[in-house]
C-alpha atoms as an extended CHARMM CRD file, in Angstrom:
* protein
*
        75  EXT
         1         1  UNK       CA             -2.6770000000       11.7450000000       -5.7390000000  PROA      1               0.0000000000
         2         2  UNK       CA             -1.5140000000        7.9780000000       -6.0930000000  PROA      2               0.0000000000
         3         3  UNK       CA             -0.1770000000        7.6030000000       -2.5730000000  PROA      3               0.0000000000
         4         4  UNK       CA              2.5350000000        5.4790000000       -3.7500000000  PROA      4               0.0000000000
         5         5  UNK       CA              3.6670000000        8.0690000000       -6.5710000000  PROA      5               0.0000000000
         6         6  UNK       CA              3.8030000000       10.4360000000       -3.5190000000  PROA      6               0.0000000000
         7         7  UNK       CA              5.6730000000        7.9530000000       -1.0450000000  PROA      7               0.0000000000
         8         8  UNK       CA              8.6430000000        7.4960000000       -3.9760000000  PROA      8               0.0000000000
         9         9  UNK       CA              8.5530000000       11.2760000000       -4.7200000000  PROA      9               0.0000000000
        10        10  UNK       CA              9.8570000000       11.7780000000       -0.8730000000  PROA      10              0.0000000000
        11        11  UNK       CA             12.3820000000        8.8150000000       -1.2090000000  PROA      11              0.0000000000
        12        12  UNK       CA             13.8610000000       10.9870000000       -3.8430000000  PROA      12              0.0000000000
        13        13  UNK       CA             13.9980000000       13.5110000000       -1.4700000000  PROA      13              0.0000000000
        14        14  UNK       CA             15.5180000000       11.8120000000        0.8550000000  PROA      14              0.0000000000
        15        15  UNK       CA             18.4510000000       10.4120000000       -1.2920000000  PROA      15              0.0000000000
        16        16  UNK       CA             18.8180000000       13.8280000000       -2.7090000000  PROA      16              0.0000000000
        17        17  UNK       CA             19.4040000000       14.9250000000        1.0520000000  PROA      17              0.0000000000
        18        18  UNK       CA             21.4060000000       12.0260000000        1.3670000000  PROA      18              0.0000000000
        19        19  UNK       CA             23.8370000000       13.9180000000       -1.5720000000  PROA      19              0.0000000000
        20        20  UNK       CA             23.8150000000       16.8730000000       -0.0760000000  PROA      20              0.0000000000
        21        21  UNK       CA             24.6670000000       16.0650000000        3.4930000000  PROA      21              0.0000000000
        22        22  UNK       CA             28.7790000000       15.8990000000        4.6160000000  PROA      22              0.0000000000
        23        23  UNK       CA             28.1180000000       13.6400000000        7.7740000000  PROA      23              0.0000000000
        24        24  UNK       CA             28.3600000000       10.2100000000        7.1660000000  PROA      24              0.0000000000
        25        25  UNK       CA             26.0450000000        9.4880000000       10.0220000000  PROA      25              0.0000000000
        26        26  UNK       CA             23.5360000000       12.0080000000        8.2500000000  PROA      26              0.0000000000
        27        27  UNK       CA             23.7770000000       10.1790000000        4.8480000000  PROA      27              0.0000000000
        28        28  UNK       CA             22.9430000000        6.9670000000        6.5450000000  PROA      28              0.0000000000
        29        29  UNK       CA             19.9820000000        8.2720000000        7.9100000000  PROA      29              0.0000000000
        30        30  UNK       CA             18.6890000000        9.9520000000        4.8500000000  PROA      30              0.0000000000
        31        31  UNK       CA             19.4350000000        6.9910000000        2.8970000000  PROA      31              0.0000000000
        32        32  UNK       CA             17.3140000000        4.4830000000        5.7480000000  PROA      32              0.0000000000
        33        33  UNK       CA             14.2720000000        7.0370000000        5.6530000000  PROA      33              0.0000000000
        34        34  UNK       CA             14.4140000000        6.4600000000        1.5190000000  PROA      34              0.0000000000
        35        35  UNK       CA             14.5250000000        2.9280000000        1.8900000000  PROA      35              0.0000000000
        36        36  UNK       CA             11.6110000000        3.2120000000        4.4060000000  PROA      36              0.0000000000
        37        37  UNK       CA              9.6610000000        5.1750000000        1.7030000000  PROA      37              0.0000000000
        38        38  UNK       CA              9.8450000000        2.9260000000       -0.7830000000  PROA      38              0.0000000000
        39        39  UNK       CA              8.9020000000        0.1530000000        1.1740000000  PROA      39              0.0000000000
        40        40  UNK       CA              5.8220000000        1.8740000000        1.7310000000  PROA      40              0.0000000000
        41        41  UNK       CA              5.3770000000        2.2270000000       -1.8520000000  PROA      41              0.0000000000
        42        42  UNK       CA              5.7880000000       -1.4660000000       -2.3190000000  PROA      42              0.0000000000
        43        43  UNK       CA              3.0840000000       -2.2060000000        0.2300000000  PROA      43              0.0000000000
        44        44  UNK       CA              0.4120000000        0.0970000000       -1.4640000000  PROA      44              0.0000000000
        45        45  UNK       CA              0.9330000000       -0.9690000000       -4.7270000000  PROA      45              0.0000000000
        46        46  UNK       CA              0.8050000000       -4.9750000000       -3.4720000000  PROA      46              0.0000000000
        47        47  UNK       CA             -1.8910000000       -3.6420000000       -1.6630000000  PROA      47              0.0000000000
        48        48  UNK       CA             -4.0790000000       -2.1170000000       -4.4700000000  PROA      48              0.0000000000
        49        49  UNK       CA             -3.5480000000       -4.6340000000       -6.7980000000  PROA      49              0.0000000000
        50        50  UNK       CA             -4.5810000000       -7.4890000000       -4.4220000000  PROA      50              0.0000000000
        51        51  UNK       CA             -8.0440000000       -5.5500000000       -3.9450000000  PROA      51              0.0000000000
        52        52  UNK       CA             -8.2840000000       -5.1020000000       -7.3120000000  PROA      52              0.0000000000
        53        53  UNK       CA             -7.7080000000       -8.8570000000       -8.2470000000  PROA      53              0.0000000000
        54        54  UNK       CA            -10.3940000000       -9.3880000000       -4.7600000000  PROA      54              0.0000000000
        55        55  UNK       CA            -12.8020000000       -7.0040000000       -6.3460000000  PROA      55              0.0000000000
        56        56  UNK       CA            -12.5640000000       -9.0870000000       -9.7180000000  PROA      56              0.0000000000
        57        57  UNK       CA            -12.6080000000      -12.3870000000       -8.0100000000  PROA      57              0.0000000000
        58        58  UNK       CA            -15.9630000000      -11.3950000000       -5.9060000000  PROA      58              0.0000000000
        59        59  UNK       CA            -17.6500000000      -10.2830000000       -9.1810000000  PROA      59              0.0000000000
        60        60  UNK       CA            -17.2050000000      -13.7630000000      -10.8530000000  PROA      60              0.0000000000
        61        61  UNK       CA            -18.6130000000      -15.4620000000       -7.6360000000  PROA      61              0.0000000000
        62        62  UNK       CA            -22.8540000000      -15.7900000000       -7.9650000000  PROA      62              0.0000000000
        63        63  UNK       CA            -24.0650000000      -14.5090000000       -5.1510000000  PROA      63              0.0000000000
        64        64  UNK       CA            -27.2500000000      -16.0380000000       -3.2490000000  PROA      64              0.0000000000
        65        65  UNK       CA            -30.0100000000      -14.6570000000       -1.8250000000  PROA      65              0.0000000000
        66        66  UNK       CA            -29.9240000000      -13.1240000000        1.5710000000  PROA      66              0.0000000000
        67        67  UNK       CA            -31.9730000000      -15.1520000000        3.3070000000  PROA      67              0.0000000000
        68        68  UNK       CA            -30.1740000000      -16.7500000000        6.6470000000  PROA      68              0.0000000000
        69        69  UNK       CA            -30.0970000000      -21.0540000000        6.5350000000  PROA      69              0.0000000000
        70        70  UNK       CA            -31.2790000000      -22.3350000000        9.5160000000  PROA      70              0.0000000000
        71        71  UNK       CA            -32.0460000000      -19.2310000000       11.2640000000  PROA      71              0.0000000000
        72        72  UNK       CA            -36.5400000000      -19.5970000000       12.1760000000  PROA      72              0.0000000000
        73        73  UNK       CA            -38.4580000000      -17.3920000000       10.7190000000  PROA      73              0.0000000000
        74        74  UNK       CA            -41.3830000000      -15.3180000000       12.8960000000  PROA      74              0.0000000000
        75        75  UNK       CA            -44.9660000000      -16.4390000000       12.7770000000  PROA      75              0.0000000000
């Protein structure tokens, strides 16, 4: 599963805890931990899409042979 499908699935959670709750102190804390979660979801998608963009960036750069410069070779 698309970890940041799954990270906004339990903010929902938490905000729906955050309804349900009659402590204000509770609700606050339900409310953080959603905040937290999406957060997390913002990270992985910036995440992901940066290596993707990375991944299409290296394939666009010509690559040279593997030989080392300047390293001697054995005789």
């Amino acid at each position: 599963m698309d970890p940041a499908k799954e990270f906004r699935r339990n903010a929902d959670e938490c905000r729906r805890m955050a309804r349900t709750t009659t402590s204000r102190e509770d609700r606050d804390t339900w409310n953080q931990l959603a905040e937290r979660w999406l957060r997390c979801a913002d990270y992985v998608d910036r995440e992901l899409k940066a290596a993707r963009e990375n991944t299409r960036t290296k394939a666009a750069i010509p690559r040279r042979s593997g030989r080392v410069v300047g390293r001697p070779q054995a005789a």
